[in-house]
N, C-alpha and C positions, 0 to 999 in steps of 0.2 A: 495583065501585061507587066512584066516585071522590068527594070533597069540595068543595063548593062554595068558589071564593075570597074571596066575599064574607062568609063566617061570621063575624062576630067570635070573636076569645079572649077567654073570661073571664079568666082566669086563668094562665099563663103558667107552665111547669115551673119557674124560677128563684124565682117569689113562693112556690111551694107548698112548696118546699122550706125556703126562708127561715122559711115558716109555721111547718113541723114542727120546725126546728132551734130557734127559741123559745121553741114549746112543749117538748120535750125538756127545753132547759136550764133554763127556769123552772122545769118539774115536777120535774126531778130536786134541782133546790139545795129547793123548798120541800117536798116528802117528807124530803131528808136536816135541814132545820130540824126537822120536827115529829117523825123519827125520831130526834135530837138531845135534843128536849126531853122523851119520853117517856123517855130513856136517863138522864136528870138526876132527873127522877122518881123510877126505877129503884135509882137511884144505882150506875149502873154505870161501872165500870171504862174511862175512856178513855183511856190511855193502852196499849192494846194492839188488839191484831185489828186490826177494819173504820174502830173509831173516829175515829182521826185523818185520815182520809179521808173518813169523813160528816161531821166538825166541819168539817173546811175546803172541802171541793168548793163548799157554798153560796158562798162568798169567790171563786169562781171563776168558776162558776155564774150567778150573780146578774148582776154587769157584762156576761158576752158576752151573755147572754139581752137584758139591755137596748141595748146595741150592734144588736145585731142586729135589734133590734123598730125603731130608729132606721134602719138599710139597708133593712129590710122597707117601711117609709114611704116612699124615698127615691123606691125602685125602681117601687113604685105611682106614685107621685105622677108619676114621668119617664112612664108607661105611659101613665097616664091624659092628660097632655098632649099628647102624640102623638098620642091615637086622636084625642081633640077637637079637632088640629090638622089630622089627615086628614077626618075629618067637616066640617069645616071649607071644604075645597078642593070 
């Protein structure tokens, strides 16, 4: 069974991935926020174990997640001009 040429893509492996990598890195800096702020609560101990590693990933976290949500736009945006530019012709 072959695929028709004329199918559009929705969506394109480079945007979905883009997708997942944002959500990744948003979800994991705002879990380690609020597993952060439950730890303070707690009044645990950070300066050992996993600590210093959940205080700081958010700091790290946070900006590529936003970077990335900015390339995610870029890359649609270039997509979408193209298909309407082929639609176009």
């Amino acid at each position: 069974m072959t695929v028709a040429e004329n199918t559009p893509v929705t969506v394109n492996r480079n945007e979905r991935i883009l997708a997942y990598m944002v959500a990744s890195s948003l979800g994991l800096s705002l879990i380690c926020i609020v597993v952060t702020l439950i730890g303070s609560m707690a009044a645990a101990n950070k300066a050992e174990g996993l600590w210093p590693l959940i205080t700081i990933l958010p700091t790290v976290g946070l900006p590529i997640g936003f970077i990335l949500i900015v390339v995610l736009l870029i890359t649609t945006a270039i997509r979408r001009s193209r298909a309407a530019r082929d639609d176009a012709k």
